[in-house]
C-alpha positions as CSV (number, residue, x, y, z in Angstrom):
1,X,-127.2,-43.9,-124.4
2,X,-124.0,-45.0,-123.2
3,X,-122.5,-46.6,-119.8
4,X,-119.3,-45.8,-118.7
5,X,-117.5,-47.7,-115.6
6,X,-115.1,-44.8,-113.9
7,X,-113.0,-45.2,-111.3
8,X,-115.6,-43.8,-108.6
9,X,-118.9,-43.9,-109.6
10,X,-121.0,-45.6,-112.9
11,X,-121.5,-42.4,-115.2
12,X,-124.3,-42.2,-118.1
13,X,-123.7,-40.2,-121.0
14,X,-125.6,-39.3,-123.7
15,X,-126.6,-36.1,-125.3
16,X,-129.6,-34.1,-125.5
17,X,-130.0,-30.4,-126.3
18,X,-127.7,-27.5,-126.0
19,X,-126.0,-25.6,-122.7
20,X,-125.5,-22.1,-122.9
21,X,-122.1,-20.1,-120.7
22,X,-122.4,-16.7,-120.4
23,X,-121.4,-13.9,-118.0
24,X,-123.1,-10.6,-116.1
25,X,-123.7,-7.6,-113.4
26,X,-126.1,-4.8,-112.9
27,X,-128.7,-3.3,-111.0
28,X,-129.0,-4.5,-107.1
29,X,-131.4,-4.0,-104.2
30,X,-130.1,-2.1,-101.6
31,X,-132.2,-1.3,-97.9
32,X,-134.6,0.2,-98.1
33,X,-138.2,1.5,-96.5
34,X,-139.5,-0.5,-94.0
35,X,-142.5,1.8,-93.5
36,X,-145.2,0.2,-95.5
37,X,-147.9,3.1,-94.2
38,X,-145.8,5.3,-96.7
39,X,-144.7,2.9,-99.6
40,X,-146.5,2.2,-102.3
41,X,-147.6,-1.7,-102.3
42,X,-147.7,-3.8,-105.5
43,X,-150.7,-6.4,-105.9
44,X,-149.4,-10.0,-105.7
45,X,-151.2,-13.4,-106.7
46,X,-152.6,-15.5,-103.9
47,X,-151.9,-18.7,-102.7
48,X,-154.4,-21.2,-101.4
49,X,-156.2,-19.9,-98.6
50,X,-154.8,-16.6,-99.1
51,X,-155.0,-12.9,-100.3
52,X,-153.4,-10.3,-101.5
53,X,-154.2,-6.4,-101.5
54,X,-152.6,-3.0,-101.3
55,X,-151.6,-2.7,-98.1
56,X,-153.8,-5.4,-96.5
57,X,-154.8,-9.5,-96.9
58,X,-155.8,-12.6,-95.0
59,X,-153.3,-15.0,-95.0
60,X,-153.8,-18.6,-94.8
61,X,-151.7,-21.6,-95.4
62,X,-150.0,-20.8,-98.8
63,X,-150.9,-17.1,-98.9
64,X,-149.1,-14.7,-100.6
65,X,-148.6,-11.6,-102.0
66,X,-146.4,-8.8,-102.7
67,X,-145.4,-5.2,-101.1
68,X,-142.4,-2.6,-102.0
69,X,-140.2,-1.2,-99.9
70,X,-140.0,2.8,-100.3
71,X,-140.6,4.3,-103.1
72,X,-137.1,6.0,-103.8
73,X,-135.3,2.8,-102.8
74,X,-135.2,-1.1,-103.6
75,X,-137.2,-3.6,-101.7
76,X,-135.6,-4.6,-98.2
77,X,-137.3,-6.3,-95.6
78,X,-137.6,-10.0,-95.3
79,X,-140.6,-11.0,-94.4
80,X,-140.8,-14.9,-94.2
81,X,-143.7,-16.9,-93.6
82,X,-144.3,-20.4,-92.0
83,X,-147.0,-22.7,-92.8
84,X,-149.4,-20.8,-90.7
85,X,-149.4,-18.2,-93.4
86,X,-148.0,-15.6,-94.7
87,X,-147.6,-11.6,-94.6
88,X,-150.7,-9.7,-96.0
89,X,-148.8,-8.4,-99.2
90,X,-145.4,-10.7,-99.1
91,X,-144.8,-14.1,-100.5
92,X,-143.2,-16.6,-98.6
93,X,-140.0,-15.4,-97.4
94,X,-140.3,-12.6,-99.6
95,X,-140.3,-8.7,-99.1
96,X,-143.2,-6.7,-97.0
97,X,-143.0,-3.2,-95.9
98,X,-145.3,-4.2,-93.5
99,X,-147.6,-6.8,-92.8
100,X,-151.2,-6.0,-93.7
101,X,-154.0,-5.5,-91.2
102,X,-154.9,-9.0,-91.4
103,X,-151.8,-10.6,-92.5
104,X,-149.9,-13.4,-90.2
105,X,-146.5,-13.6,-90.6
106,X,-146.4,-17.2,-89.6
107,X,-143.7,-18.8,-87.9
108,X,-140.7,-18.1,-90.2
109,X,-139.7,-22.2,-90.0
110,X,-140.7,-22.5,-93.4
111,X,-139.7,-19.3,-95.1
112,X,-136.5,-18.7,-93.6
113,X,-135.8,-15.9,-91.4
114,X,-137.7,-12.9,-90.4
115,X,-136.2,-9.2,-90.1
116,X,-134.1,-6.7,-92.2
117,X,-131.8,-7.2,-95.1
118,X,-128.8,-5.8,-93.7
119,X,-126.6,-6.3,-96.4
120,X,-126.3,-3.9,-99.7
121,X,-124.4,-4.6,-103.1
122,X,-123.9,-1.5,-105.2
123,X,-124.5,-1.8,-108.8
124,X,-121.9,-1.8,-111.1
125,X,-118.3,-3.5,-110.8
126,X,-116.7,-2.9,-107.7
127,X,-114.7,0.8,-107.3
128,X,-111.3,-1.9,-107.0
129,X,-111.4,-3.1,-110.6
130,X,-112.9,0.2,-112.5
131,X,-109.3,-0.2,-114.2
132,X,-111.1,-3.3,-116.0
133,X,-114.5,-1.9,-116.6
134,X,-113.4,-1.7,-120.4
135,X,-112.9,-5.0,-121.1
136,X,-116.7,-5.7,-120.3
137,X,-118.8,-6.6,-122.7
138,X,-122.3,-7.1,-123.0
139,X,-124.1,-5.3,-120.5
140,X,-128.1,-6.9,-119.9
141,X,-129.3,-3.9,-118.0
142,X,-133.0,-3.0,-119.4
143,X,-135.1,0.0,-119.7
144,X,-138.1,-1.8,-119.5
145,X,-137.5,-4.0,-117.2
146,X,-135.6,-4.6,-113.9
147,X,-135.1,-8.3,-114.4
148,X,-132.5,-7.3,-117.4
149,X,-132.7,-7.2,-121.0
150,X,-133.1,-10.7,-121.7
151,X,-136.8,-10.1,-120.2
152,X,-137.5,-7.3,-123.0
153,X,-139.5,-10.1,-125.0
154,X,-141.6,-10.6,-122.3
155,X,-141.8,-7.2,-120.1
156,X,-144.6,-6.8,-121.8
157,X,-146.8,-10.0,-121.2
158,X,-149.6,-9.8,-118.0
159,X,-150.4,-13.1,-117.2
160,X,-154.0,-14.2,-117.8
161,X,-156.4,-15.8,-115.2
162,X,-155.5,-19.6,-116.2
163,X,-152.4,-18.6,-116.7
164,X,-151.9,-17.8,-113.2
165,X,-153.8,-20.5,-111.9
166,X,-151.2,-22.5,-113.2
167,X,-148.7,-21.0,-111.8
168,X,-150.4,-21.5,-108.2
169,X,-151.9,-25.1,-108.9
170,X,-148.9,-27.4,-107.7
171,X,-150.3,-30.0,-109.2
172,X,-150.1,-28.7,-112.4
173,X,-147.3,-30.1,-114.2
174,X,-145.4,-28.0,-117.1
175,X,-144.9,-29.4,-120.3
176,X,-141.4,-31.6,-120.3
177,X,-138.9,-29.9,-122.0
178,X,-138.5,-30.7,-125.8
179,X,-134.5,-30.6,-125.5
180,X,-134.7,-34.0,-123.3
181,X,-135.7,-37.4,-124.5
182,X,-137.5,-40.3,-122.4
183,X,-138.5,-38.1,-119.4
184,X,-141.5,-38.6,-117.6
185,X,-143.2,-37.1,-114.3
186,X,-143.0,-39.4,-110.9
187,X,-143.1,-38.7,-107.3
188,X,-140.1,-38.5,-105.1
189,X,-139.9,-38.2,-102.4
190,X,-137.6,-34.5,-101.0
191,X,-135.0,-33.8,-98.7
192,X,-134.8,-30.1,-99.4
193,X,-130.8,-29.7,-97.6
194,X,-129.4,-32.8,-97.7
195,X,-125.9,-31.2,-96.9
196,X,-127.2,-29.4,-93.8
197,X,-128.7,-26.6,-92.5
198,X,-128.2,-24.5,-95.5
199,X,-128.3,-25.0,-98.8
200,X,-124.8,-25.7,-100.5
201,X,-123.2,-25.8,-104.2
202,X,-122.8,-29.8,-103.8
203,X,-126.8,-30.1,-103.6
204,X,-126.5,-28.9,-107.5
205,X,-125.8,-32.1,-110.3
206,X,-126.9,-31.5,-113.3
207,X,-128.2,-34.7,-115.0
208,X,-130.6,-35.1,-118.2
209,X,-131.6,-31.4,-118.8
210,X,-128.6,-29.1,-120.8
211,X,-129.2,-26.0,-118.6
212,X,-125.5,-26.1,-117.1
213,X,-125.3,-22.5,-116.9
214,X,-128.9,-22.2,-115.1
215,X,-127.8,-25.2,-112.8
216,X,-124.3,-22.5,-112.6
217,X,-126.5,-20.1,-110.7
218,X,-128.4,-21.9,-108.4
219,X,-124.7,-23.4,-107.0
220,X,-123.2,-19.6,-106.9
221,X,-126.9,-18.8,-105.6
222,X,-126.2,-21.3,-102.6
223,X,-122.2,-20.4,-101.8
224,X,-123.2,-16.4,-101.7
225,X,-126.4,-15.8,-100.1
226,X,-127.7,-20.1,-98.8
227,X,-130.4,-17.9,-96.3
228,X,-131.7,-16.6,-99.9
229,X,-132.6,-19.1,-100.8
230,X,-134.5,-20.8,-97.6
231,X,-136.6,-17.7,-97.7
232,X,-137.9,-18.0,-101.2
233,X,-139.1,-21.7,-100.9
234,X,-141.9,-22.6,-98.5
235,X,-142.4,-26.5,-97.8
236,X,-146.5,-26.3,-97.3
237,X,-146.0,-29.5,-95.4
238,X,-148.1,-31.7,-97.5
239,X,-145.5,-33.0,-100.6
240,X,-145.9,-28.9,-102.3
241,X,-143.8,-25.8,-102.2
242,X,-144.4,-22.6,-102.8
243,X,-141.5,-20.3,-104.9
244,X,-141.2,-16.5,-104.4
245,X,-140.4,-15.2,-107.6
246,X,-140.9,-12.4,-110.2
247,X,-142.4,-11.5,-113.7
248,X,-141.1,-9.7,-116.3
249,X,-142.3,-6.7,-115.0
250,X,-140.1,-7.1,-111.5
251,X,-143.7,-7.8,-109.5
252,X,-143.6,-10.3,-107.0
253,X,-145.8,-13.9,-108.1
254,X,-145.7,-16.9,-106.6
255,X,-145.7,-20.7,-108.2
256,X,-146.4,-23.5,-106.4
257,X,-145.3,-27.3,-107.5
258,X,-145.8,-30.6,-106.3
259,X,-143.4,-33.5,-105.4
260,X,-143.3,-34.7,-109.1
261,X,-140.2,-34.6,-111.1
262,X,-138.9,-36.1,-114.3
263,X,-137.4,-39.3,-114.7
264,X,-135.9,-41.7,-117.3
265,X,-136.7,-44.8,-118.0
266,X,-134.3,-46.4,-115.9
267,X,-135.6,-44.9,-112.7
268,X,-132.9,-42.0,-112.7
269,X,-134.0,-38.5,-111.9
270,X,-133.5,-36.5,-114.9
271,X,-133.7,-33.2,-113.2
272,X,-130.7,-31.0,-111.4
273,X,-130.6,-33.2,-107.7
274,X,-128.7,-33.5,-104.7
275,X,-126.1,-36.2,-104.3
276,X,-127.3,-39.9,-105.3
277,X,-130.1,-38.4,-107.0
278,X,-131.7,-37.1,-104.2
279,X,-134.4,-34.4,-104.9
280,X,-133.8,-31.0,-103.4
281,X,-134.1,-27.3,-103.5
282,X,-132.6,-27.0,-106.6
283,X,-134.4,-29.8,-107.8
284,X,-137.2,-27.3,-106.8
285,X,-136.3,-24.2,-107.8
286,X,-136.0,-26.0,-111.6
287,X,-139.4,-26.9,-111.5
288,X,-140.6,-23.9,-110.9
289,X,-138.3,-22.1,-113.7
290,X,-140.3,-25.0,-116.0
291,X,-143.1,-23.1,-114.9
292,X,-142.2,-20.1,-115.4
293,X,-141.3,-20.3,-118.6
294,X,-144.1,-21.8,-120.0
295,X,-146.6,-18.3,-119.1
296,X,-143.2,-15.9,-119.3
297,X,-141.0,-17.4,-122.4
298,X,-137.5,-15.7,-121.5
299,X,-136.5,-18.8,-123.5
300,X,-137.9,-21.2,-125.3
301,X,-136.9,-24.3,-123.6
302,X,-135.0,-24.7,-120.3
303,X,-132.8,-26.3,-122.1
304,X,-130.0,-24.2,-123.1
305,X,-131.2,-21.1,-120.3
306,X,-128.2,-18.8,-119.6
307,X,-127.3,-17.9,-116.2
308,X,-128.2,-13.9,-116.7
309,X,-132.2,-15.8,-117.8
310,X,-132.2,-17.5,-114.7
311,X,-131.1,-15.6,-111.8
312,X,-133.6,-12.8,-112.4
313,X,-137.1,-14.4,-112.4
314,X,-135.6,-15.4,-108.3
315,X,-134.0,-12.2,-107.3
316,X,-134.9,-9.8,-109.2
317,X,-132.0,-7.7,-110.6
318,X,-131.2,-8.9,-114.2
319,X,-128.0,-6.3,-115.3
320,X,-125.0,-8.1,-115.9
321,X,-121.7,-7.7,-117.8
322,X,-119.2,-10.4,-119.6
323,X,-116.0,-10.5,-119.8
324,X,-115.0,-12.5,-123.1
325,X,-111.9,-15.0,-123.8
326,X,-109.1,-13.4,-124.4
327,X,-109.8,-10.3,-122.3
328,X,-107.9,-10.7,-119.3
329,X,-104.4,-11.6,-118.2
330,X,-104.5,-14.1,-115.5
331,X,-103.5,-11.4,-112.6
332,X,-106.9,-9.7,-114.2
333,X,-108.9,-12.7,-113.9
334,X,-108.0,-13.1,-110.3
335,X,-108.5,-9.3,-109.8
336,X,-112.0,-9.8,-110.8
337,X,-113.5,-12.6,-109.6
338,X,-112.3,-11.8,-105.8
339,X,-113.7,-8.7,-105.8
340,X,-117.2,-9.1,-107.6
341,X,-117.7,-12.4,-105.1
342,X,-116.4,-10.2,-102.2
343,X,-119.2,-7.8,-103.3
344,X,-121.5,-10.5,-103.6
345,X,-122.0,-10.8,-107.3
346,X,-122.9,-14.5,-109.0
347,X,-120.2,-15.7,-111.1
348,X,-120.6,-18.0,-114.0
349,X,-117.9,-18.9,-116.8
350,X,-116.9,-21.7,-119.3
351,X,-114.0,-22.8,-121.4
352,X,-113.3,-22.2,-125.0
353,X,-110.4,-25.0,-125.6
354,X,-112.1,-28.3,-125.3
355,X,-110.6,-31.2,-123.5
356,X,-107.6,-29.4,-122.6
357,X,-106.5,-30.9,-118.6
358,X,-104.6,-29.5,-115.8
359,X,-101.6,-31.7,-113.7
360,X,-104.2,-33.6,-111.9
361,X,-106.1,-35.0,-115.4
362,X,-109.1,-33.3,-114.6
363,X,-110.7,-32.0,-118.5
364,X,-112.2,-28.4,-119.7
365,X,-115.5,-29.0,-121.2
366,X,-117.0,-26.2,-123.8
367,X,-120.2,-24.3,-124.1
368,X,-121.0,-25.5,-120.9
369,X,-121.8,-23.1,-117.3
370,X,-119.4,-23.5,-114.2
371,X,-119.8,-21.6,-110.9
372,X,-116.7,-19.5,-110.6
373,X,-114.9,-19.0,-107.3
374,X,-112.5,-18.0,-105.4
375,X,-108.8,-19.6,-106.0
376,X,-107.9,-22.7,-103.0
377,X,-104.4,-20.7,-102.5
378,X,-102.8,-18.2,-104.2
379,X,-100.9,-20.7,-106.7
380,X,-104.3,-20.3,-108.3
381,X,-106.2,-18.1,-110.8
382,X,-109.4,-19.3,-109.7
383,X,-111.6,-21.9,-109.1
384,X,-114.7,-23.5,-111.5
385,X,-117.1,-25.9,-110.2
386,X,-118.5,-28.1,-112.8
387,X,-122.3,-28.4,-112.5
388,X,-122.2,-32.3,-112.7
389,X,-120.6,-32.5,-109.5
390,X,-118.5,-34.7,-111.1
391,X,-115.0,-33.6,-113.6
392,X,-114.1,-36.1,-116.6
393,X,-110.4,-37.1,-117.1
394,X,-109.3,-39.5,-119.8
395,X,-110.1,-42.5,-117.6
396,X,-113.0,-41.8,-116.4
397,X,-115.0,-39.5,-114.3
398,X,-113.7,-38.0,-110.6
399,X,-115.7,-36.8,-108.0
400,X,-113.2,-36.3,-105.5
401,X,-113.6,-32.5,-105.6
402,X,-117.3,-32.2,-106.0
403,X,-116.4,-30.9,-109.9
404,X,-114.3,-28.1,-108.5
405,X,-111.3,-27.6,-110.9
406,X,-108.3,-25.4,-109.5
407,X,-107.2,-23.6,-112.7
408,X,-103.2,-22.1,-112.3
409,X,-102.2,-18.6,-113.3
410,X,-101.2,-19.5,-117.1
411,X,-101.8,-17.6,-119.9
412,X,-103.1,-20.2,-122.3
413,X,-106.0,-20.8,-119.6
414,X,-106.7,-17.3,-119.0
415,X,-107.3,-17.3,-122.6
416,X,-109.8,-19.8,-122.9
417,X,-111.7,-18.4,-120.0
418,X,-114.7,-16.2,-120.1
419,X,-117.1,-14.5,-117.6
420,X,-120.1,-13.1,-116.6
421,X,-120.8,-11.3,-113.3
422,X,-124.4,-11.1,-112.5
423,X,-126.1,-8.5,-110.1
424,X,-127.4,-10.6,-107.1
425,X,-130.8,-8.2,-106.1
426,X,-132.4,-10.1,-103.5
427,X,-129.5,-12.6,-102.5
428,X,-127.6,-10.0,-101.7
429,X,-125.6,-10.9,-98.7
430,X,-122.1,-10.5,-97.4
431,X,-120.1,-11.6,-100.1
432,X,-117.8,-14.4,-100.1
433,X,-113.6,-14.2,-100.2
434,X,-113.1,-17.9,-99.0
435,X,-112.9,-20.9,-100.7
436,X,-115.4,-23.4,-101.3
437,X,-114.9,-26.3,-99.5
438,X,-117.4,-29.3,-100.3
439,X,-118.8,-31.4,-97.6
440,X,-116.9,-35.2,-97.1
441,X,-120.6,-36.5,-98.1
442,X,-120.2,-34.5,-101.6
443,X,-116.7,-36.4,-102.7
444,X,-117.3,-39.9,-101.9
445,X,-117.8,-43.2,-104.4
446,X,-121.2,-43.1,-105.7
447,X,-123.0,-43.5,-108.7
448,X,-124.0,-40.6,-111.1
449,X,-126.4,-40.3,-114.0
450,X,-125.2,-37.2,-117.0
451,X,-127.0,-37.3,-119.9
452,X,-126.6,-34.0,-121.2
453,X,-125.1,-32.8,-124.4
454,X,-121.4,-32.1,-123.4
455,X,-120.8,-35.8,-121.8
456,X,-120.6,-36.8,-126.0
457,X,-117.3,-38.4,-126.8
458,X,-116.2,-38.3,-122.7
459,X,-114.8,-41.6,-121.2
């Protein structure tokens, strides 16, 4: 491990692992049914203190479960629960048709808000760039399952009884990822926004484990649909949360963690965190894909987990498309990524040309994830947020933009570009045409710990 004095902050590199960048779009969850009486329900596991059933369930503090909007269309109402309980037949802040016979919906201060998605993305790229559509490559959409074919593998698997027990025993810890060194479990304590009200992409800074790309999607998860995301985590109010998410099969589970996360041996967290190392909801919502993994191996290690792996086991929808280097001309590029975020599809891409710097110094990293978004003005292609908050130049590290690299309309760095547009199922929300601006607190001096593979050989 090596220590490196920049001109902001103190940055550790070293190098663990690999980081997977990739690009996708598919299938999405429009309104649907809210008339459970009529809608076929799907069994979900239960929490502490709760049940689930077809239809009807007790709810208690933790209690979840799962229900289906109508049968002809996707999922649609947001039911969100509080830590009084939650619907009979919906996880926290999940999806009910109705709430069972028994059910109490809580008092939505926990699971986010309470009512109907209004909001529907279509599948597909927008009707504005079907010009384009043949330049896309790689298309995950599965006929087994709805969460894309990177779930084939596992469509099949039905968690067993200790499996699931796992899953809903917060203080059962998974097993620490094999692609990171010197880790270990300790309590910290949380601050689930520590931007604000809502969750934003500065809350994302990737540190010890190399899932840039899965670290990608949780900060485009936060600029497109931040209510998403406060409706799938439920703080139980006693150092757990509870995590709405779904198997292989596109039913609804639940998987509960503790206030334990892995650090090094300095005292740094080693997982994704919130400025200054401060544990949050994506510090969360990594946990919980540790956990998934382990019962539903979509990868092997989280290490490495694509963008188009992770986005599905939270919302659902796992069809995306990429659009490889090469493909587009920079007026393309442009074309593209404002209309699939103004249609409210997550974005992730990477570089192919390693080191190579814009006017400002700021460096290209490769085979690593950024969150795409929309150019600052238009003397820009686009925008890319590096996941370590934090962009390397050849003296150092800058944080002054929260990682966010402006990239012009040039050739050369259209060409090292790629893409993938991912379909956003349950985060569907209004779509997003204006530029990300990161809080003050997000660019000022502080210290930052990357040990991950692509700080090798960086000042």
């Amino acid at each position: 491990m090596s220590h490196t004095k920049a001109s902001f902050a103190l940055v550790t590199a070293a190098v663990w692992g690999i980081c997977a960048c990739d690009a996708s779009i598919g299938r999405v969850t429009g309104a649907g049914n809210d008339d459970g009486a009529t809608s076929p329900t799907v069994t979900g596991a239960a929490g502490a203190g709760g049940s689930a059933s077809e239809g009807t369930g007790s709810a208690g503090a933790g209690g979840t479960g799962v229900s289906d909007g109508d049968a002809g269309a996707s999922p649609a109402v947001d039911a969100s629960a509080g830590a009084a309980g939650s619907a009979a037949g919906a996880p926290p802040g999940g999806h009910s048709s109705q709430a069972g016979q028994d059910g109490d919906a809580g008092t939505g201060t926990d699971g986010g808000s309470t009512g109907v998605n209004p909001f529907s993305c279509s599948p597909g790229l927008p009707a504005s760039i079907a010009d384009l559509a043949a330049k896309a490559t790689d298309d995950t959409n599965s006929r087994n399952t709805p969460l894309g074919r990177r779930y084939d593998g596992v469509a099949g698997h039905v968690a067993t009884n200790q499996e699931l027990t796992f899953l809903h025993d917060a203080h059962a810890q998974p097993a620490i990822p094999g692609s990171t060194s010197g880790l270990n479990w300790k309590t910290a304590t949380v601050t689930l926004y520590p931007s604000g009200p809502l969750p934003v992409p500065a809350d994302v800074n990737q540190h010890a484990i190399g899932n840039c790309d899965g670290d990608t999607a949780f900060a485009s998860l936060a600029y497109l649909s931040a209510p998403f995301i406060q409706r799938i985590i439920t703080d139980n109010h006693d150092g757990t949360y509870t995590v709405a998410m779904y198997d292989p099969k596109g039913q609804r589970i639940a998987v509960s963690l503790d206030s334990q996360f892995l650090f090094d041996g300095g005292g740094g967290i080693g997982e994704v965190s919130g400025k200054g190392g401060v544990a949050d909801w994506a510090t969360v919502l990594e946990k919980a894909t540790m956990k998934y993994i382990q019962v539903f191996p979509v990868v092997g290690d989280i290490g490495g987990i694509g963008s188009e792996h992770q986005t599905p086991m939270f919302t659902g929808a796992g069809g995306s498309v990429a659009f490889d280097r090469g493909k587009l001309a920079p007026a393309e590029l442009t074309r593209v990524v404002k209309a699939v975020l103004a249609a409210g599809k997550i974005v992730s891409g990477g570089f192919g040309i390693a080191g190579k710097a814009l006017a400002n110094g700021f460096q290209a990293v490769t085979a690593h994830g950024y969150a795409v978004l929309p150019p600052k003005t238009d003397d820009f292609m686009i925008a890319m947020r590096n996941p370590w908050g934090v962009e390397p130049t050849a003296k150092g590290y800058d944080g002054s933009t929260d990682g966010v690299m402006d990239i012009p309309p040039d050739s050369t760095w259209a060409g090292t570009i790629d893409l993938r547009v991912i379909d956003p199922g349950d985060a569907c929300g209004p779509g997003v045409t204006a530029p990300y601006v990161a809080p003050a607190s997000a660019t000022r001096a502080r210290e930052v710990n990357i040990v991950e593979p692509h700080a090798r050989g960086l000042p």
